[in-house]
C-alpha positions as CSV (number, residue, x, y, z in Angstrom):
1,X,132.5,90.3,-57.6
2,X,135.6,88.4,-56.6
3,X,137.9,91.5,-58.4
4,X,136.2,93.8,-55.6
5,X,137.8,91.4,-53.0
6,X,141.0,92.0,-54.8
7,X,141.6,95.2,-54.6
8,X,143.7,96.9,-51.8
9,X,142.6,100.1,-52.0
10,X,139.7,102.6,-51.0
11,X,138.0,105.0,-53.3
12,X,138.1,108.5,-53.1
13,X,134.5,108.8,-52.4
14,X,135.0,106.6,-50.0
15,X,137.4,107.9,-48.0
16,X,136.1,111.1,-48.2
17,X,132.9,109.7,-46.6
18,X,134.6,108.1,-43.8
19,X,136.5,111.4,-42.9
20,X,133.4,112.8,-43.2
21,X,132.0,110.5,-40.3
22,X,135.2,110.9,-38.3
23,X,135.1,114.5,-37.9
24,X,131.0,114.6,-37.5
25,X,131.9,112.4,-35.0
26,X,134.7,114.2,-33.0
27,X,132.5,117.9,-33.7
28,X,130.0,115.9,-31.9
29,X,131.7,115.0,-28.8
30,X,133.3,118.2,-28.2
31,X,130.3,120.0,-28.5
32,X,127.7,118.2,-26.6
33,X,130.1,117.8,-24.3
34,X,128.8,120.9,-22.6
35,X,125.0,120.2,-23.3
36,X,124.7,118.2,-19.9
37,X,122.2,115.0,-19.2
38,X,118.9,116.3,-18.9
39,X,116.9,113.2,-19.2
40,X,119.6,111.0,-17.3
41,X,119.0,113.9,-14.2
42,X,115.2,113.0,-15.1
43,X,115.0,109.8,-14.6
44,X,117.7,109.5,-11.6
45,X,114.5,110.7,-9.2
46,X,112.7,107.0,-10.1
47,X,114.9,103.8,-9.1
48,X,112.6,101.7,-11.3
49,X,113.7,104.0,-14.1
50,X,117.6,103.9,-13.4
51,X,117.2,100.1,-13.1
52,X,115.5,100.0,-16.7
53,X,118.1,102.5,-18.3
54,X,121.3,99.9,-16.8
55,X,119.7,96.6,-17.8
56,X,118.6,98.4,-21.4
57,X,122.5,99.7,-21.4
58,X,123.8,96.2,-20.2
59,X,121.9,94.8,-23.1
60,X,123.3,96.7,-25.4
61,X,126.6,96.7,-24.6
62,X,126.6,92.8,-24.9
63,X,125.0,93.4,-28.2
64,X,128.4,95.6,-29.2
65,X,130.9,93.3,-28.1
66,X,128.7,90.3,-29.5
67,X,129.1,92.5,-33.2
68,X,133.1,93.2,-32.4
69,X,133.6,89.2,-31.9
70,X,131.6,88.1,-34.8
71,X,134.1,90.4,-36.8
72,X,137.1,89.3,-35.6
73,X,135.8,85.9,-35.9
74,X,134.9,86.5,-39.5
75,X,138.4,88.5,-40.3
76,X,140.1,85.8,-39.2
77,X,138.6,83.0,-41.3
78,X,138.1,84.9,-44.5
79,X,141.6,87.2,-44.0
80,X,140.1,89.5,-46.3
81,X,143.2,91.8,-46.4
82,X,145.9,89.1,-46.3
83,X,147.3,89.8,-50.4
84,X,147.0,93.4,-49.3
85,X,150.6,93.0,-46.9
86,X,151.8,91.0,-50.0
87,X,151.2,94.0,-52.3
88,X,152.8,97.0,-49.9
């Protein structure tokens, strides 16, 4: 287990995998950008609705930013990639 943390490299499959994800991703957004917001023009007719949708979204949000400082904050203590600069 404590080679895996070694290493400072990806696999193939790996990387393949995330480029995978990264151009699903961008084919995504360019091609729903046309599909407009049905259900957000739905639910803009009901207040109590819109109100539910921004305190669900607010949520949520926190939730995201919660998850991006719990990684830095674990990055920072375990430096996983620190021998990594050292090897390049």
């Amino acid at each position: 287990m404590q080679m895996l943390f070694r290493k400072c490299e990806v696999s193939v499959a790996m990387a393949y995998c995330c480029m995978i994800y990264v151009i699903a991703s961008v084919y995504y957004l360019i091609v729903t950008r046309q599909f407009g917001t049905p259900f957000y023009n739905a639910i803009a007719k009901d207040p109590k609705l819109v109100e539910i949708k921004k305190k669900s979204a607010s949520k949520r949000r926190k939730a995201f930013y919660c998850g991006i400082a719990v990684g830095v904050i674990v990055l920072f203590i375990f430096k996983p990639f620190l021998g990594c600069a050292d090897n390049n």
